[in-house]
TORMIPA-647144 format. One line per field, with one value per residue (C-alpha): residue number from 0; residue in three letters; x, y, z. Coordinates in steps of 0.02 Angstrom, whole numbers, plus 32768, in hexadecimal, padded with zeros to 4 digits. Each point is the difference from the previous one (the first is absolute). Layout:
// residues N
num = (NUM|...)
residuo = (ALA|...)
u = (X|...)
v = (Y|...)
w = (Z|...)
***
This chain:
// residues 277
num = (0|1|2|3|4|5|6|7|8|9|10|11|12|13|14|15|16|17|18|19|20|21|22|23|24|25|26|27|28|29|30|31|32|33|34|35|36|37|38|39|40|41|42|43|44|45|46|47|48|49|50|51|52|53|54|55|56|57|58|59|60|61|62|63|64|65|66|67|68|69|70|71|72|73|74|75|76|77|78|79|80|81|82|83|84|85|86|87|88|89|90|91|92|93|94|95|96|97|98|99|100|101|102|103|104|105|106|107|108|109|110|111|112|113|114|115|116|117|118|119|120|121|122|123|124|125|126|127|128|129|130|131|132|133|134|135|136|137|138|139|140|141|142|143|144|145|146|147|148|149|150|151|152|153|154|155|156|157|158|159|160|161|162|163|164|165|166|167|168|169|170|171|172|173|174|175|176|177|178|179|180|181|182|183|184|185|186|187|188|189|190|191|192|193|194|195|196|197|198|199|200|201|202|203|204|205|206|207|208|209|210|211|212|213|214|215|216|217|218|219|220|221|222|223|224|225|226|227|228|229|230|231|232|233|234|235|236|237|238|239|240|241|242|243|244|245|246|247|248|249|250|251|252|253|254|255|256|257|258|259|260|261|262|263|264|265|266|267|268|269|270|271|272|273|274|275|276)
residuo = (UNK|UNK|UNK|UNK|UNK|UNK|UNK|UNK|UNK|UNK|UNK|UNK|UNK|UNK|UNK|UNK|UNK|UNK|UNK|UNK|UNK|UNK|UNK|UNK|UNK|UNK|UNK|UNK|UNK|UNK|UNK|UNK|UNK|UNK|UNK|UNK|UNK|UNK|UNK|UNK|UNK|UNK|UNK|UNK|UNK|UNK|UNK|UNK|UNK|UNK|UNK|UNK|UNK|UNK|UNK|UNK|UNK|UNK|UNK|UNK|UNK|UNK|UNK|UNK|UNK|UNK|UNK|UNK|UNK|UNK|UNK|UNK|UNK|UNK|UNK|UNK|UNK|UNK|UNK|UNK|UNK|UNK|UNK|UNK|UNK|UNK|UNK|UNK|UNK|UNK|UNK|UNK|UNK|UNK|UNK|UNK|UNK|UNK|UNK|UNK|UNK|UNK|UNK|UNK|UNK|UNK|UNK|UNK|UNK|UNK|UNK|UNK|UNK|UNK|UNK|UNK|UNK|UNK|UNK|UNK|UNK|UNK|UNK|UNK|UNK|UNK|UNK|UNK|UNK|UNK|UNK|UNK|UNK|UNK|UNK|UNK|UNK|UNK|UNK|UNK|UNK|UNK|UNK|UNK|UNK|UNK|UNK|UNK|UNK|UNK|UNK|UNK|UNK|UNK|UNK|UNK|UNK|UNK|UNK|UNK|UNK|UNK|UNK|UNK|UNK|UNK|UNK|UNK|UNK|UNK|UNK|UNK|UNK|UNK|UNK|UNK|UNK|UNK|UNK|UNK|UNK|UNK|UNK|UNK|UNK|UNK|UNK|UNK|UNK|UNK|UNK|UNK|UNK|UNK|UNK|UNK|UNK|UNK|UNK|UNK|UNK|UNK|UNK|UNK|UNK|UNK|UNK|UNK|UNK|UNK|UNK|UNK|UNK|UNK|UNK|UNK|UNK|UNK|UNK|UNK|UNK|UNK|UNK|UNK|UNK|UNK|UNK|UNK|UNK|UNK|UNK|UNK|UNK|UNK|UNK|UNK|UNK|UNK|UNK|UNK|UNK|UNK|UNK|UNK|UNK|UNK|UNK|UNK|UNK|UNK|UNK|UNK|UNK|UNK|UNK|UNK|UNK|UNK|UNK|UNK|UNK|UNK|UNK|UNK|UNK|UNK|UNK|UNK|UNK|UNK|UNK|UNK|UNK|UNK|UNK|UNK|UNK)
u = (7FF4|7FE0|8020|80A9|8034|7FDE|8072|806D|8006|801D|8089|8055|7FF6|801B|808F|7FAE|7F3F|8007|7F8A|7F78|800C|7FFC|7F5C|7F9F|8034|7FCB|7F55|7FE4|8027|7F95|7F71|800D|8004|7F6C|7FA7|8024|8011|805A|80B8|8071|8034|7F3E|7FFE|7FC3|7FF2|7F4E|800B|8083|7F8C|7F6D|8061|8025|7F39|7FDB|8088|7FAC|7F4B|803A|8052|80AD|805D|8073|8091|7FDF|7FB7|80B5|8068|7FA3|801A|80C5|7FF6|7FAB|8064|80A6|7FC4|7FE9|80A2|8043|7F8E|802B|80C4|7FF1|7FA9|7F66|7F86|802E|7FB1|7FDE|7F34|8035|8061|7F85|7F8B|8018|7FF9|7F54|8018|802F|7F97|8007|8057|7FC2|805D|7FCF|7FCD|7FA7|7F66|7FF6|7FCC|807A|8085|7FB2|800E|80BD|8024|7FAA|805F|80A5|7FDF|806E|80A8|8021|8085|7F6D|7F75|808F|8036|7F33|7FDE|80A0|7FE2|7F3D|8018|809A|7FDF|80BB|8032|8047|80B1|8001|7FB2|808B|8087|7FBE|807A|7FEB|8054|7F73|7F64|7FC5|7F9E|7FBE|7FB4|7FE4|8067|8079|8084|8004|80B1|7FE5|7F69|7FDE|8031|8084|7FB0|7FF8|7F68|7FA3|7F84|7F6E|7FDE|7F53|8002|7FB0|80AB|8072|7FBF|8020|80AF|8035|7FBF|8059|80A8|7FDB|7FF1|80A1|80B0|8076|8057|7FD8|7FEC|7F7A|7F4F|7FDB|808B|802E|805D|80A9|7FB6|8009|7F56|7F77|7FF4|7F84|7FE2|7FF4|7F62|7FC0|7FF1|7FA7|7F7A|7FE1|7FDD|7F99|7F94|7FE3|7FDB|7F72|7FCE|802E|8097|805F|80B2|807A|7FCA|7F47|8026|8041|7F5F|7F96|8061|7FF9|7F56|7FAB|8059|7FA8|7F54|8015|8025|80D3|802D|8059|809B|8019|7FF2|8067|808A|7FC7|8014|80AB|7FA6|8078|7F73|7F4A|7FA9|803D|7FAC|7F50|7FE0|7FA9|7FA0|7FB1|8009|7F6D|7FB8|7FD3|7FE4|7F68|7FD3|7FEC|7FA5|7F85|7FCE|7FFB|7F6B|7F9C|8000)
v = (7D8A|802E|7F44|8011|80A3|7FD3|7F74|8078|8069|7F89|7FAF|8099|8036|7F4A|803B|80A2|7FB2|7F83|7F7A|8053|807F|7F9A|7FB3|80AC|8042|7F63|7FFF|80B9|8017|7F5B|804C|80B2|7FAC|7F8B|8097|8074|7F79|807F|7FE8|8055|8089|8037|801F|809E|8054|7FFD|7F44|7FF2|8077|7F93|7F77|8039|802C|7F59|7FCE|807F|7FC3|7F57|803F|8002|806E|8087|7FCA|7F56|805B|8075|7F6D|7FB0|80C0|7FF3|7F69|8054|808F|7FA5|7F88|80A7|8053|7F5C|8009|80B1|7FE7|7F6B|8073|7F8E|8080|80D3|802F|7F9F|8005|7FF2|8098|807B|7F81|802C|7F7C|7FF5|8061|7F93|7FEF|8073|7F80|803D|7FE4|7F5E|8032|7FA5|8042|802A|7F65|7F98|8065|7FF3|7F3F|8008|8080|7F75|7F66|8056|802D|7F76|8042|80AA|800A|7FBC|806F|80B6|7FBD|800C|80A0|8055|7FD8|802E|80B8|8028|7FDB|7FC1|7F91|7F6D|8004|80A9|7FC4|7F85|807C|807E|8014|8026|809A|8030|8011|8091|7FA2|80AC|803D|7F62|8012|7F96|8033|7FAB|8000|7F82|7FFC|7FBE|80A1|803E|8092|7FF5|802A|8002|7F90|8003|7F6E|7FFF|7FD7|7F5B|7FE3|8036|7F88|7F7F|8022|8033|7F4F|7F96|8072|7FE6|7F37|8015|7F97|802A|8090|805F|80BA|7FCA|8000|7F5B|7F77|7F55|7F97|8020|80E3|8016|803C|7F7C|7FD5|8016|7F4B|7FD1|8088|7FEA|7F3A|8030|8057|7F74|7FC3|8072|7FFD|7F29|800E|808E|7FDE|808D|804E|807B|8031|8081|8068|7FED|8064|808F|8003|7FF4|8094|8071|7FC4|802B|808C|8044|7FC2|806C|8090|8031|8056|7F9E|806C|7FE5|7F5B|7FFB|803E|7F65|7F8F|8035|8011|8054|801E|8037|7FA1|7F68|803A|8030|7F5A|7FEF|808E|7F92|7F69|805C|8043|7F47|7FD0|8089|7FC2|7F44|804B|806C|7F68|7F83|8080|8011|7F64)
w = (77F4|80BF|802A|7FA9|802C|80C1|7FF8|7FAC|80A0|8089|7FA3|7FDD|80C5|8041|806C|8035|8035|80AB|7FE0|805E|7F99|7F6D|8038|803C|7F56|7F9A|8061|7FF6|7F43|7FD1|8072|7FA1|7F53|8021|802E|7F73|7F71|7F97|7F96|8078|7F87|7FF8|80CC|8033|80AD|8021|7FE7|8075|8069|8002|8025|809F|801A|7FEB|807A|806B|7FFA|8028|80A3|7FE7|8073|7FB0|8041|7F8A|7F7B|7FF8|7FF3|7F6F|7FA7|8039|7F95|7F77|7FFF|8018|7F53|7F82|8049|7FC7|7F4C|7FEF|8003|7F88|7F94|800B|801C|7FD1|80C4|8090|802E|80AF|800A|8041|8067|80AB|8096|8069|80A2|8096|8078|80A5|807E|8096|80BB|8062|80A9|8087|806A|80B5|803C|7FB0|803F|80AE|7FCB|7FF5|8079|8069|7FB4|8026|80AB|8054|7FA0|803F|7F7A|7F88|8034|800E|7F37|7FDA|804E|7FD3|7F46|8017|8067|7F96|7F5B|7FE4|7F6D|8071|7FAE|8057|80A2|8015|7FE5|8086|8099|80BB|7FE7|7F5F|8082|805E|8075|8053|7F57|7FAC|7F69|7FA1|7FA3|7F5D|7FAF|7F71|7F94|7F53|7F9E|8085|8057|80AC|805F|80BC|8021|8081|807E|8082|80A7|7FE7|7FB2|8071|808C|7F80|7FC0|80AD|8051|7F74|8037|80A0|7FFE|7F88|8049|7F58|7FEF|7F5D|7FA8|7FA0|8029|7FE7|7FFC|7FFA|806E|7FCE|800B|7F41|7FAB|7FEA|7F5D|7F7D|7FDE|80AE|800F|7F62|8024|80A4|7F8D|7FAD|8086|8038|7F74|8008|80A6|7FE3|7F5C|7FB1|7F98|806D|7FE2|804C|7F67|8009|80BF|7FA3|7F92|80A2|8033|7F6A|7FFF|8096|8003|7F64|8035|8095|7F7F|8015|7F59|7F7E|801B|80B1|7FEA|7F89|806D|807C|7F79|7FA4|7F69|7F81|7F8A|8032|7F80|8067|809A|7F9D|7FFB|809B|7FCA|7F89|806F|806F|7F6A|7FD7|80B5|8000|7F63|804A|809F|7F8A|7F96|809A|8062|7F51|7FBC)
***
C-alpha cells in the first residue's frame, strides 16, 4: 500500500514537483518508511518523532533533517485529501530548530594581513578601512557622496540603507588619512566617494571580485560583508550596548544586532576551554 500510494502522489503532482524535488521527496519518504516499517495509515507522531532522533544521532544537521519532514508532511496532506488516512501524523511534528548561524569575522591579525596586502592601492586600502571603521553594508558605501561626509566630525550621512532609514555613521582618523589620500591621488571628476573611470559609483562586482581576491591571496575567506562583522564585532568585545550599535548598523530589528552578543558569548566560551584543557 505505501509503495502504491507514493506513486500515487508524485503522479498526481507531476506538474507541480521539479525533478529535484521529485528525488528529495522519493529519498526522504523511502528513508522514513524503511525506518518505521509500518502501513502508512498506522503512522503515528512519535514515530515520525523518533525518526528524526535517529536522523539526529547520526549527525544530520536540522536544516536536512526539516526538509526530509517537508517531505513527510507534504505526502499525508496529500493522503489526507485523498481520504487515505482520517489525520495526517505529521501535522503537529514541529521542525528541529536551526542552528544559530553565527557572523563570519576575521581576527586582528588577519586584518592587519590585508590592511597590509592593500597598502599599494590607496583606493584599495580607503575601500578596507572605510568598510572596517564604519561598519557600512558596501552597497551603501558605494552610494555615499562628497557632499554626505563631515570630515571635521567624522560622520557620514547615510541616505540609503537596506530597510530605508537613513542614519550617521562614524569614521576614525586612521580612516580619514586613507579616504582623503585615495581623493587626493584622484584625476576623474565625481560626487561619489569612490568612482570609476567614467565618475559613476564603483560597482559591487568589481569590489566584491577584489575580495576574492583578497581572500586567495591570504588564505582566508574575507568579503566586504565579513568587514561589517569585524565591525559589529569588535565593537561588542570592547563592550558598546547592543542598541547603539544597532543604530551603527541600521538594524531595523534588535534581535538582529544580539547576535554578536552571542558571537562573544561563544568566543569566551572557546578561550575558557582552550586555558583548561
Amino acid at each position: 500500500m505505501n509503495q502504491k500510494t507514493i506513486k500515487e502522489f508524485f503522479d498526481d503532482n507531476y506538474n507541480q514537483f521539479s525533478k529535484e524535488t521529485v528525488r528529495a521527496y522519493s529519498i526522504a519518504l523511502t528513508q522514513f518508511f524503511s525506518h518505521c516499517e509500518k502501513p502508512l495509515n498506522e503512522v503515528k507522531a512519535k514515530d515520525i518523532r523518533a525518526w528524526m532522533a535517529s536522523m539526529t544521532e547520526e549527525g544530520l544537521k536540522p536544516r536536512s533533517i526539516q526538509l526530509k519532514l517537508v517531505a513527510v508532511k507534504s505526502f499525508y496532506t496529500y493522503c489526507l485529501e485523498e481520504n487515505i488516512v482520517k489525520q495526517s501524523p505529521a501535522k503537529r511534528v514541529r521542525s528541529p530548530q536551526k542552528e544559530d548561524s553565527l557572523p563570519r569575522y576575521i581576527s586582528r591579525q588577519q586584518l592587519a594581513l590585508l590592511r597590509e596586502w592593500t597598502l599599494d592601492d590607496v583606493r584599495e586600502r580607503a575601500i578596507v578601512e572605510a568598510l572596517y571603521t564604519t561598519g557600512v553594508r558596501i552597497s551603501e558605501l558605494l552610494n555615499i557622496r562628497l557632499e554626505d561626509i563631515k570630515w571635521e566630525s567624522r560622520q557620514i550621512w547615510i541616505r540609503k540603507s537596506k530597510n530605508g532609514h537613513e542614519r550617521f555613521v562614524s569614521f576614525t582618523s586612521a580612516c580619514m588619512v586613507r579616504m582623503k589620500a585615495y581623493l587626493d591621488t584622484r584625476t576623474m571628476e565625481s560626487d561619489y566617494l569612490f568612482c570609476n573611470q567614467r565618475g559613476q559609483p564603483l560597482s559591487q562586482c568589481l569590489v566584491q571580485q577584489r575580495f576574492r581576491e583578497y581572500s586567495t591571496a591570504l588564505g582566508f575567506k574575507v568579503t566586504p560583508h565579513t568587514m561589517r562583522h569585524t565591525f559589529a564585532t569588535d565593537l561588542t568585545i570592547k563592550g558598546m550596548e547592543d542598541v547603539y550599535l544597532q543604530d551603527y548598523l541600521g538594524h531595523a530589528n534588535l534581535n538582529s544586532t544580539s547576535i554578536y552578543t552571542r558571537l562573544r558569548s561563544v568566543d569566551q566560551r572557546r578561550e575558557y576551554d582552550r586555558y583548561n584543557s
